[in-house]
Wavefront OBJ file of the C-alpha trace (Angstrom):
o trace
v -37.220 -84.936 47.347
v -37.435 -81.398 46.243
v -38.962 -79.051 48.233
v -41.743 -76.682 46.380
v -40.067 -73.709 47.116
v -37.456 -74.238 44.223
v -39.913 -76.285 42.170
v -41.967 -72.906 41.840
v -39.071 -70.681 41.737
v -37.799 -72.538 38.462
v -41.520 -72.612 37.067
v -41.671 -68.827 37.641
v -38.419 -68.099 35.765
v -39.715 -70.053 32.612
v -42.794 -68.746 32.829
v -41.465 -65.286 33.059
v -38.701 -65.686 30.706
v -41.234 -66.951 27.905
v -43.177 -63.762 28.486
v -40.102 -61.520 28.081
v -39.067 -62.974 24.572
v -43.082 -63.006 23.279
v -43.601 -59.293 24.468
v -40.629 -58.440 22.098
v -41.909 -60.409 19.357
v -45.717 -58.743 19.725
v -46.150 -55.914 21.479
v -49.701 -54.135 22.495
v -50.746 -51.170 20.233
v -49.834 -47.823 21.813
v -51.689 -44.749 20.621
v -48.788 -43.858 18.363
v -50.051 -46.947 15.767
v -49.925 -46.128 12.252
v -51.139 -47.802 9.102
v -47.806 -47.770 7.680
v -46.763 -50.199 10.792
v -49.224 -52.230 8.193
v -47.912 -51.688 4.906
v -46.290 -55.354 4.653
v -49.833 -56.805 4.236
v -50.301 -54.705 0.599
v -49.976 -57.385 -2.097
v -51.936 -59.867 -3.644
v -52.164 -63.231 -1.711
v -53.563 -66.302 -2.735
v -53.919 -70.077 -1.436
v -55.575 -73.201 -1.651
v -56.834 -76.962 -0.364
v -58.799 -79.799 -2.215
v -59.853 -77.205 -4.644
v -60.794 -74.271 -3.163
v -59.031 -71.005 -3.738
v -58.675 -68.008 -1.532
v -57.426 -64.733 -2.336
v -57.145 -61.813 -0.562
v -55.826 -58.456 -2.201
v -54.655 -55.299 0.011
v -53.720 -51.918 -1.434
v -51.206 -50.085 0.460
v -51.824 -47.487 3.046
v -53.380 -43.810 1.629
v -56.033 -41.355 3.135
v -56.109 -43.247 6.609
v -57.140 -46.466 5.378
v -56.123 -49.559 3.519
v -58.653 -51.428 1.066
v -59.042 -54.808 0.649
v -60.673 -57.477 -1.052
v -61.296 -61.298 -0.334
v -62.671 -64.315 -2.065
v -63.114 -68.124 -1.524
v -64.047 -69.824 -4.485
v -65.294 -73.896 -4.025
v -64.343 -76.997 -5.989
v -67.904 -76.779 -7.311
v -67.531 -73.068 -8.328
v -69.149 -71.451 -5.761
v -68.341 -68.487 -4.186
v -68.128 -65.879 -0.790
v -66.624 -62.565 -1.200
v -65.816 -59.525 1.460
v -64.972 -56.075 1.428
v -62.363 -55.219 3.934
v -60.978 -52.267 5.021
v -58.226 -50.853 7.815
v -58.463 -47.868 8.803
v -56.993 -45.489 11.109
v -59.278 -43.584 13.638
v -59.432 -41.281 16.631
v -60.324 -44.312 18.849
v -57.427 -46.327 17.024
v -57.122 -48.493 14.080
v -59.560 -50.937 12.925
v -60.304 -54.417 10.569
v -63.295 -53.619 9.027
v -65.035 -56.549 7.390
v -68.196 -56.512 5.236
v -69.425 -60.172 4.259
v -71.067 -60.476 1.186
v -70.693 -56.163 1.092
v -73.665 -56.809 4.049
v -73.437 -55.299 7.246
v -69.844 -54.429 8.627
v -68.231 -55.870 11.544
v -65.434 -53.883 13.209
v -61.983 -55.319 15.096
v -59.516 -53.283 16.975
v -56.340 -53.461 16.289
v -54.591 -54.682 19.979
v -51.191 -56.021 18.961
v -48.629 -55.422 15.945
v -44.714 -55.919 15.263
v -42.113 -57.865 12.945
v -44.728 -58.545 10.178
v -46.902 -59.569 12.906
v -51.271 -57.963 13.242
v -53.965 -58.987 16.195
v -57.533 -57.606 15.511
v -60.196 -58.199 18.371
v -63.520 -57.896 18.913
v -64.590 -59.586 21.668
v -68.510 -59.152 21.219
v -68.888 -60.795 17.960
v -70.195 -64.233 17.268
v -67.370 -65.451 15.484
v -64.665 -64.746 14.961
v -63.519 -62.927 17.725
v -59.709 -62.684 16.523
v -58.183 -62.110 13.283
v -54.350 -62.582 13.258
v -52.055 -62.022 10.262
v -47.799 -63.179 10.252
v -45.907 -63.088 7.657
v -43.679 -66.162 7.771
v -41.153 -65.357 5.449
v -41.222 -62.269 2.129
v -43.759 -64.246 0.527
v -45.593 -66.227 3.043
v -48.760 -64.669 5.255
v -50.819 -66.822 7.979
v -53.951 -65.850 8.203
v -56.064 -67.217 11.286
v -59.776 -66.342 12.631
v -60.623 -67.568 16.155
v -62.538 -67.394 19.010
v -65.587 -69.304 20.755
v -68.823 -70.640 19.056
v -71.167 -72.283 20.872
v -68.565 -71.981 23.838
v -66.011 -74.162 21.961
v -62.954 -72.672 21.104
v -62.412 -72.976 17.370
v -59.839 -71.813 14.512
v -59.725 -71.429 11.331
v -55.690 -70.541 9.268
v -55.119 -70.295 5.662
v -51.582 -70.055 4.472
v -51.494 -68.039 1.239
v -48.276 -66.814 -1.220
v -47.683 -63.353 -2.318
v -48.795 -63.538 -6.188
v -47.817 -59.767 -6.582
v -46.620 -56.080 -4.630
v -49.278 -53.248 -4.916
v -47.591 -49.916 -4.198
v -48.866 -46.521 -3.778
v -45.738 -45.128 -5.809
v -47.284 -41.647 -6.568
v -49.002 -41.415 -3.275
v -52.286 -41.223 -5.279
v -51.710 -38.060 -6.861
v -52.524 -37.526 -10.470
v -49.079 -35.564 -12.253
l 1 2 3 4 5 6 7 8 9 10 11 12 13 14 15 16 17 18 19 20 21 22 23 24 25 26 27 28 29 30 31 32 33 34 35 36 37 38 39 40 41 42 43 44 45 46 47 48 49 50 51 52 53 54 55 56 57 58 59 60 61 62 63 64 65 66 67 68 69 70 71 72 73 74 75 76 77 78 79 80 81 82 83 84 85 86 87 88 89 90 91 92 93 94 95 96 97 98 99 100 101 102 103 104 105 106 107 108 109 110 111 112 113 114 115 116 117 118 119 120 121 122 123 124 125 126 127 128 129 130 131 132 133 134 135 136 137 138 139 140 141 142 143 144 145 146 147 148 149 150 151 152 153 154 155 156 157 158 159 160 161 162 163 164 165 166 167 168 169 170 171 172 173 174
């Protein structure tokens, strides 16, 4: 019989080893974060399920901030829109989201790398995470999560780039 000595030993290697390789993948947000570390999200994205349609559109960073647009249109035509916005701040940058262009909700941006985002804001209801990955050139995941009613719940969309959006003159009329 083993002893627990090496048991634990070998459990603490893993457990350390899986650590190393996600810290390389993700790392947390030093105060050096820039918007530009965002600028794979510009584009137009778009996906769908048993006829609804999501899009989400993202201009390119400019003027410490990037705009953005969603919409979720139903199978019987209705629909829910949001203003979004990123933008970069003394205190850091932040996912700003405005449902229905009501009342704004603000999530710090804690983690970023290899086409990789993690907003947070632990005080709101729901969600209290908004992740974004690019899977491949064309391919985001999108995922809100957090706790509701102390479950934890999420919610991923998997949308396809339609189209670039670059800020080719830097916004600068010739």
């Amino acid at each position: 019989m083993m002893s627990r000595q090496p048991a634990m030993f070998i459990i603490f290697v893993l457990l350390f080893a899986a650590g190393t390789f996600a810290a390389e993948a993700l790392s947390p947000v030093e105060g050096a974060a820039t918007l530009e570390q965002l600028a794979w999200l510009a584009g137009h994205w778009q996906g769908g399920t048993d006829g609804r349609v999501t899009e989400e559109l993202w201009l390119p960073p400019a003027g410490g901030l990037m705009l953005g647009l969603n919409r979720d249109v139903g199978p019987d035509g209705t629909a829910f829109f949001e203003y979004l916005r990123i933008e970069q701040t003394a205190e850091g940058i932040f996912y700003v989201a405005s449902p229905r262009g009501g009342k704004t909700t603000r999530f710090r941006l804690v983690t970023t790398g290899d086409g990789r985002a993690l907003f947070e804001n632990p005080d709101h209801d729901f969600p209290q995470r908004i992740t974004y990955r690019l899977t491949g050139p064309d391919t985001l995941d999108v995922t809100i999560s957090g706790e509701t009613e102390g479950e934890a719940k999420a919610i991923g969309w998997t949308w396809t780039r339609l189209s670039s959006v670059s800020a080719a003159d830097g916004g600068k009329k010739p």
